[in-house]
C-alpha positions in Angstrom: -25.2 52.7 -17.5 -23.9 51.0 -14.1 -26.8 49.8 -11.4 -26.7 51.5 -8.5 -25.0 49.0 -6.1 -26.7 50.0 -3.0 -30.4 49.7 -4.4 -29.1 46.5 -6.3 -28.6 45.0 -2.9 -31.7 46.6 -1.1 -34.2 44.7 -3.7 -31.7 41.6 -3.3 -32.2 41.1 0.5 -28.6 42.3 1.1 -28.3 45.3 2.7 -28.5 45.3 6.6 -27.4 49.0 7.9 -25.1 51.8 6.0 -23.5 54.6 7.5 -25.3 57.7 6.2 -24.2 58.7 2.4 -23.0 55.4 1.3 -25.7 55.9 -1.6 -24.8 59.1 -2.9 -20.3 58.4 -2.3 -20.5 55.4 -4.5 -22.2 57.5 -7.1 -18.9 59.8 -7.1 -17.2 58.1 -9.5 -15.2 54.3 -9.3 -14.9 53.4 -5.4 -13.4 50.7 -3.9 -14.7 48.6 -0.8 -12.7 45.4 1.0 -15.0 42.7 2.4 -12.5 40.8 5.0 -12.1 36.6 4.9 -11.0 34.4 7.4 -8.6 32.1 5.8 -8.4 29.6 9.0 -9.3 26.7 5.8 -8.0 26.1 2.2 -11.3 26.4 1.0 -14.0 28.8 1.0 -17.5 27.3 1.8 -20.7 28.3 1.2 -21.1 30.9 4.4 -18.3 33.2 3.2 -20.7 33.8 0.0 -22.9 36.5 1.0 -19.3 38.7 0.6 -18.1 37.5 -2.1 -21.2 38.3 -3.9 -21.6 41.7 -2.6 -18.0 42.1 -3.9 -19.3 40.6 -7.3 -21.9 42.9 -7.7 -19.6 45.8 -6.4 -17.4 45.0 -9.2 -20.3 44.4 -11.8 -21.4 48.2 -10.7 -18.4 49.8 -11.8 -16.2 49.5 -8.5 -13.7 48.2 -7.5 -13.9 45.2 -5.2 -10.5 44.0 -2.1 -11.0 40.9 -0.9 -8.9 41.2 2.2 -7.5 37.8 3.6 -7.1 37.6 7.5 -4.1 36.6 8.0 -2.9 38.4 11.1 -6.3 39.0 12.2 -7.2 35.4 11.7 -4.8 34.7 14.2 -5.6 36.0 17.1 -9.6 35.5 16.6 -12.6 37.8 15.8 -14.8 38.0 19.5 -18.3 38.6 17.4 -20.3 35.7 18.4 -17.8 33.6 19.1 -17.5 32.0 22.3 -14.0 30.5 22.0 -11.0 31.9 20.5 -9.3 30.5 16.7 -6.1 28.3 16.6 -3.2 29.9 15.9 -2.0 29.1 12.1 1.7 29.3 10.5 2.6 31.5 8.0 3.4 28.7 5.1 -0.3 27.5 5.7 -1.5 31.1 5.6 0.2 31.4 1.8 -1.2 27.5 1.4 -4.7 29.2 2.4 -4.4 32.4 0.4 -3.6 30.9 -2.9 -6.6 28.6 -2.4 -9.1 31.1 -2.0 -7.9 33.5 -4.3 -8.5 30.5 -7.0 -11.8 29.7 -6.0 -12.5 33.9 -5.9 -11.4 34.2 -9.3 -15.0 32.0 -10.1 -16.6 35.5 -8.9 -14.0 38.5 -9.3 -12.2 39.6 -12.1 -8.5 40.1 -10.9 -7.0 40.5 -14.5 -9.1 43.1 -15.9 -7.4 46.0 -17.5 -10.1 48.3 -16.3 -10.1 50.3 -13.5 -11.8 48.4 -11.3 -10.1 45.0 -11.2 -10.7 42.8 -8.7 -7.7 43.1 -5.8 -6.4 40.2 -3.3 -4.5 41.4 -0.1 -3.4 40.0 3.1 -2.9 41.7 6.4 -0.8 39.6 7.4 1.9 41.5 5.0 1.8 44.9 6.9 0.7 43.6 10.7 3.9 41.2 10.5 6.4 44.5 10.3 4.9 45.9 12.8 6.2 45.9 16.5 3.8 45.2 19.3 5.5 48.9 20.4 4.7 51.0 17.0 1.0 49.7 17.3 0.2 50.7 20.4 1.8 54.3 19.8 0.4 54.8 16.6 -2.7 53.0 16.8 -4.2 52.1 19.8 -3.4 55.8 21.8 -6.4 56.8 19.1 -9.4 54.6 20.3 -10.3 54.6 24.1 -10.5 51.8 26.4 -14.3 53.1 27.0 -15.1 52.7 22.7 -14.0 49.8 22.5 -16.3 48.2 25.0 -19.3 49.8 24.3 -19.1 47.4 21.0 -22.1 45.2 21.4 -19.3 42.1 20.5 -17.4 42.7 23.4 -20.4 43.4 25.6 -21.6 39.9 25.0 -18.5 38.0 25.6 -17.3 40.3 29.1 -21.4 40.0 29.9 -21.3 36.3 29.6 -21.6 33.1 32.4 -18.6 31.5 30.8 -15.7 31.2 33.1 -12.8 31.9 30.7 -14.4 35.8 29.4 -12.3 37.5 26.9 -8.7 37.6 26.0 -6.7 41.0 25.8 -5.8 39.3 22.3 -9.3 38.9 21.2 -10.3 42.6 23.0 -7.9 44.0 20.5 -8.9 42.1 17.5 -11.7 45.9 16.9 -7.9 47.7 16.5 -6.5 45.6 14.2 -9.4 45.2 11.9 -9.6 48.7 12.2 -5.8 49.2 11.1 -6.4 47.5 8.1 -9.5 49.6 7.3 -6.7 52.9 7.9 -4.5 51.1 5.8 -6.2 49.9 2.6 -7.7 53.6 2.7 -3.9 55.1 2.7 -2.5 52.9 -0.1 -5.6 51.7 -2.4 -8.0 55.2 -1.2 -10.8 52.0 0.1 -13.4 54.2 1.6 -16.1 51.4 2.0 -15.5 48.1 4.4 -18.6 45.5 3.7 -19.4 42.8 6.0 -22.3 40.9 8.1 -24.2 43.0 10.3 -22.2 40.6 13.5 -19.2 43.2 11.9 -20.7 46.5 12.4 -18.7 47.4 15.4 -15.5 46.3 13.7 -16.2 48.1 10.9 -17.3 51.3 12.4 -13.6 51.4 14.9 -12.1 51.4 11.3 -14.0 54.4 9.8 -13.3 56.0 13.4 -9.5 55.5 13.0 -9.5 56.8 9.8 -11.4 60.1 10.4 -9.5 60.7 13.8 -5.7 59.7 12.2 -6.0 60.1 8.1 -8.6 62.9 8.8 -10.5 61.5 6.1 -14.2 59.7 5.3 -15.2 56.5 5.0 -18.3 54.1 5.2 -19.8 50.8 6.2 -22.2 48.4 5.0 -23.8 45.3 6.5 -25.8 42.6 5.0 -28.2 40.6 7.7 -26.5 37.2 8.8 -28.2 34.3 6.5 -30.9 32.1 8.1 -32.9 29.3 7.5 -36.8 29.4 7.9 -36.7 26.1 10.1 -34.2 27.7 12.6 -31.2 25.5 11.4 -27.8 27.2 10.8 -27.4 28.0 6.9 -24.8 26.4 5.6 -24.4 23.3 7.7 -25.4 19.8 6.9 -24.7 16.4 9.2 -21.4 16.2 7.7 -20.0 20.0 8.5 -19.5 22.9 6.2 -20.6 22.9 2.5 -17.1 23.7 0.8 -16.2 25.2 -2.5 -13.7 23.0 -2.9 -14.6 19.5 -4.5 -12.5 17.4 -3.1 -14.1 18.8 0.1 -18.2 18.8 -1.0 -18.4 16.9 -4.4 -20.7 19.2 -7.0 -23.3 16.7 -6.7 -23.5 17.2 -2.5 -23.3 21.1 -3.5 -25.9 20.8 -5.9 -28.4 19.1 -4.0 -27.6 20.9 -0.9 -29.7 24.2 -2.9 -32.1 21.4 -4.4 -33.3 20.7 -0.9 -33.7 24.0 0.5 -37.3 25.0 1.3 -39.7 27.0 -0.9 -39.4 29.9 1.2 -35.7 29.6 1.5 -35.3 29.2 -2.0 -37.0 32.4 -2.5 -34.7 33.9 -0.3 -31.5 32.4 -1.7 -31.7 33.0 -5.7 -31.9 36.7 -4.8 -28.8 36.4 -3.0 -26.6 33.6 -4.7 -27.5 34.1 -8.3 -27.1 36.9 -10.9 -30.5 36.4 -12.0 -32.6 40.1 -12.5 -35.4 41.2 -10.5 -37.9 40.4 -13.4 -36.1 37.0 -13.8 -36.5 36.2 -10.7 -40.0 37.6 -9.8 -41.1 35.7 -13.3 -39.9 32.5 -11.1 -41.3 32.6 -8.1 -44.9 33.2 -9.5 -44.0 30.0 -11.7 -43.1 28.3 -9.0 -46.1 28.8 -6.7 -48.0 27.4 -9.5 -46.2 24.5 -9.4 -44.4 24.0 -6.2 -44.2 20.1 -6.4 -41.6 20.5 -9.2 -39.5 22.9 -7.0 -38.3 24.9 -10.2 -37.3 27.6 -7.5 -35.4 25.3 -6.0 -33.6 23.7 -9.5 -33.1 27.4 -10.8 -30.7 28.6 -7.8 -28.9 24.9 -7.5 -28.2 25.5 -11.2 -27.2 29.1 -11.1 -24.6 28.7 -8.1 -23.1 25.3 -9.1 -22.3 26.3 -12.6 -21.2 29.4 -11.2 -18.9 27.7 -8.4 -18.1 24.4 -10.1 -18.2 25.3 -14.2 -21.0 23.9 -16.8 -18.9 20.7 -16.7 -19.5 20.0 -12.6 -23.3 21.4 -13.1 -23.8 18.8 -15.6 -22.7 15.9 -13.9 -24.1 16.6 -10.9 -27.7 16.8 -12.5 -27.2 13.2 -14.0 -26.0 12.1 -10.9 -29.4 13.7 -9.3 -31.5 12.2 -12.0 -30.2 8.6 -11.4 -32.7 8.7 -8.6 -35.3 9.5 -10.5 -33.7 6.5 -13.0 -33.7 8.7 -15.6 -30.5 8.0 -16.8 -28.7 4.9 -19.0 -27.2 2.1 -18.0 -24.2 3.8 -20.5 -24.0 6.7 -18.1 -24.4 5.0 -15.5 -21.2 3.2 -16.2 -19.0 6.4 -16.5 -20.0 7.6 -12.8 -17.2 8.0 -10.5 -17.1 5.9 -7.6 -16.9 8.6 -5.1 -20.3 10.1 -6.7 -22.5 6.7 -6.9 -21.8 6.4 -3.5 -22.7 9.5 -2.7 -26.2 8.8 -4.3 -26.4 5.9 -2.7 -25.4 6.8 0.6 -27.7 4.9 3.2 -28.9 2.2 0.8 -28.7 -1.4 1.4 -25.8 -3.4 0.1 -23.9 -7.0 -0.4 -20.6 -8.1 -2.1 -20.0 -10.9 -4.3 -17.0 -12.2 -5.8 -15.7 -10.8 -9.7 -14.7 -14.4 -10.0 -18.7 -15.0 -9.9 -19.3 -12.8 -12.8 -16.6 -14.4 -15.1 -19.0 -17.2 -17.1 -22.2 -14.6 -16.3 -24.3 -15.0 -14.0 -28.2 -15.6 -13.8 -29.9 -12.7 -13.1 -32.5 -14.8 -10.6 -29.2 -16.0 -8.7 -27.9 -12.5 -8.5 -31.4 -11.5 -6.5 -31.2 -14.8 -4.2 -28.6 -16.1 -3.3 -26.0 -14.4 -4.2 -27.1 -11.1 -2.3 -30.4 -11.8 -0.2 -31.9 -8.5 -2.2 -35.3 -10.6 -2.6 -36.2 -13.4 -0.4 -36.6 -16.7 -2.4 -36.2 -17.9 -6.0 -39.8 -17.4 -6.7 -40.5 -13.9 -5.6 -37.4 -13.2 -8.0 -39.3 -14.8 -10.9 -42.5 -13.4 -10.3 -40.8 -9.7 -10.0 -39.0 -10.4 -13.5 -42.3 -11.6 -14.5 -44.0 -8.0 -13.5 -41.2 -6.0 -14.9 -40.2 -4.8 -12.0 -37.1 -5.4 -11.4 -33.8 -3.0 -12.9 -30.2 -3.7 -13.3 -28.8 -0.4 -13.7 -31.8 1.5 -14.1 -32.8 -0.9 -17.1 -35.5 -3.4 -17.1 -34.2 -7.4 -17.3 -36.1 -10.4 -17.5 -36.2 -13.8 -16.1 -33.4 -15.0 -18.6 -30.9 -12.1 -18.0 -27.2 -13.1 -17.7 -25.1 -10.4 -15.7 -21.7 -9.9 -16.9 -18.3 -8.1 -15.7 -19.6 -5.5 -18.4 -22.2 -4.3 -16.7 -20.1 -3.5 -13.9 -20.1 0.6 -13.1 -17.1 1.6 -12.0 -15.4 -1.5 -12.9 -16.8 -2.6 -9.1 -20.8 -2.2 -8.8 -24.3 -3.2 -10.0 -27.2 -1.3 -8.9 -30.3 -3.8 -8.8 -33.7 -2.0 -8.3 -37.1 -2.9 -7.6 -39.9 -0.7 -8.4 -39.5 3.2 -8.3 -37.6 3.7 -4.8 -36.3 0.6 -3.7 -32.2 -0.1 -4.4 -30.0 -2.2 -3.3 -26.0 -2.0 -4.3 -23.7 -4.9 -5.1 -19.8 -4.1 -4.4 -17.5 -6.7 -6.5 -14.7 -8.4 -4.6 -11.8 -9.3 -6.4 
């Protein structure tokens, strides 16, 4: 027995506004709905994941799920609560784009099933190009009146604004075209739902219009509310920019930490949304967690769920070690196999000093390494006393006063990681 996917994403926090009947039209057997993507980067990041998901559970519910990639429409630029307009983009790194998303959507959507409902990828871009400025205006745009169009709450805001520069007749169109694809994917795939956030309602409802006024047919919309954070800061943003998909853009251990650090009542809101995780799962959860909030299982749960889910068991793995090293709960042994680019990551911030490999070659006295070598503690005799009181780490293990450090216990053939006490690092970088 399917879930119903419209109560699935009522419970889950998802559902924003429907066109009346959505409920009872996707109980008519195996429907299909797009969800549209902007494919301005080569990467997905973490704010394009409220539609992939709704097109995860569509598909999970029986359906079947388009992800449509913008290519014409991304552009000429989308007017809903953007003040500026997009840069224009060539076709090759459109293709470049679309290949790179549809790998990373493959993590979510099932594209190879033999069922009826496997996932599909399309790009505008493929019918819009054909079509002459001429043809579009005759058989498109005599349909929809000037006065529709601006009624649209999007455009309202731009025209309505102080800024000097207003709104483009490219971005005024963008409604039509967005719409056309709605009219299309409904001719040659019989999509009768467009999903979106609830910024796309007006977009979305032109292309049910189009439809009912050219096709003489019926189609629907769905919304899911724009994703906040409780502490007014923009979801999905850090200091350095978007959270990406792609790793080479946000390492797993950045993505992993980035849902480790969300807020209690955040995470509450997130693991409904990002995760697969049942109501009862996740209700069982959150009562644990308010138990225990200190050991933010909330928290752990969803950083778990949506890493392994973007980045593989592998990634998810890894990127808890590399959380736990702060904790220094790892070995000296794994500390060793640690990328470069990921102990830096960890230790981002922390105070450092270089010394020569050629200093390491006979060994080198751990009380020198403290001292002089790197300044790290004061004098010669604080070093001995903090050996003396255990307190002192080379690579999250405990050395004494007659320690000798060696080339081996380099990690990444290049660092040491000295450490007094629970909190306090300090990072040695080998010179060659």
């Amino acid at each position: 027995m399917k879930k119903n996917f419209y109560r699935e994403l009522q419970w889950r926090g998802m559902l924003h506004d429907a066109m009346p009947g959505v409920e009872e039209h996707l109980q008519n057997g195996i429907q299909s709905a797009y969800v549209g993507i902007d494919p301005t980067a080569d990467s997905l990041h973490i704010g394009h994941l409220v539609g992939v998901m709704m097109l995860k559970h569509f598909q999970l519910c029986g359906h079947r799920p388009i992800a449509l990639v913008g290519g014409a429409t991304g552009m000429i630029g989308d007017p809903s609560g953007k003040s500026s307009e997009r840069n224009l983009l060539d076709e090759k790194t459109l293709r470049h784009n679309e290949d790179c998303l549809k790998n990373q959507l493959r993590r979510f959507l099932d594209f190879d099933s033999t069922e009826a409902n496997a996932a599909l990828l399309v790009n505008n871009y493929d019918w819009m190009k054909p079509m002459s400025f001429l043809e579009f205006i005759r058989d498109v745009g005599k349909h929809i009146t000037v006065n529709y169009m601006m009624a649209k709450d999007s455009v309202k805001k731009r025209i309505d604004s102080d800024q000097a520069e207003g709104m483009s007749f490219t971005e005024f169109s963008y409604q039509l075209v967005q719409g056309y694809d709605f009219l299309h994917l409904y001719r040659t795939h019989n999509c009768t739902l467009q999903m979106g956030g609830s910024d796309q309602w007006g977009n979305i409802t032109t292309g049910t219009e189009l439809i009912r006024r050219i096709a003489s047919g019926k189609a629907y919309a769905l919304t899911c509310p724009l994703i906040t954070k409780a502490d007014g800061t923009k979801f999905g943003k850090t200091e350095g920019g978007n959270v990406w998909l792609d790793p080479q853009k946000t390492s797993p251990f950045r993505f992993y930490q980035y849902w480790m650090n969300t807020s209690d009542e955040d995470a509450e809101k997130y693991i409904k949304i990002f995760t697969l995780l049942t109501q009862s799962e996740i209700e069982e959860l959150v009562q644990i967690h308010k138990e225990a909030p200190h050991l933010r299982g909330l928290q752990r749960k969803l950083a778990e769920e949506i890493t392994s889910m973007v980045h593989g068991s592998d990634a998810l793995e890894k990127a808890e070690q590399a959380s736990q090293i702060l904790f220094g709960k790892n070995t000296a042994g794994f500390l060793k196999k640690l990328e470069e680019t990921t102990l830096l990551e960890v230790f981002e911030g922390v105070p450092q000093a270089s010394i020569r490999l050629s200093d390491l070659e006979h060994g080198l006295s751990i009380v020198d390494l403290l001292t002089e070598k790197t300044h790290f503690l004061k004098s010669n005799n604080e070093a001995r006393r903090a050996l003396k009181e255990n307190s002192i780490s080379l690579n999250q293990e405990k050395v004494d006063e007659d320690f000798i450090v060696h080339a081996s216990d380099l990690i990444a053939h290049k660092y040491l990681l000295l450490q007094r006490g629970k909190k306090n690092y300090f990072l040695v970088k080998i010179k060659v």
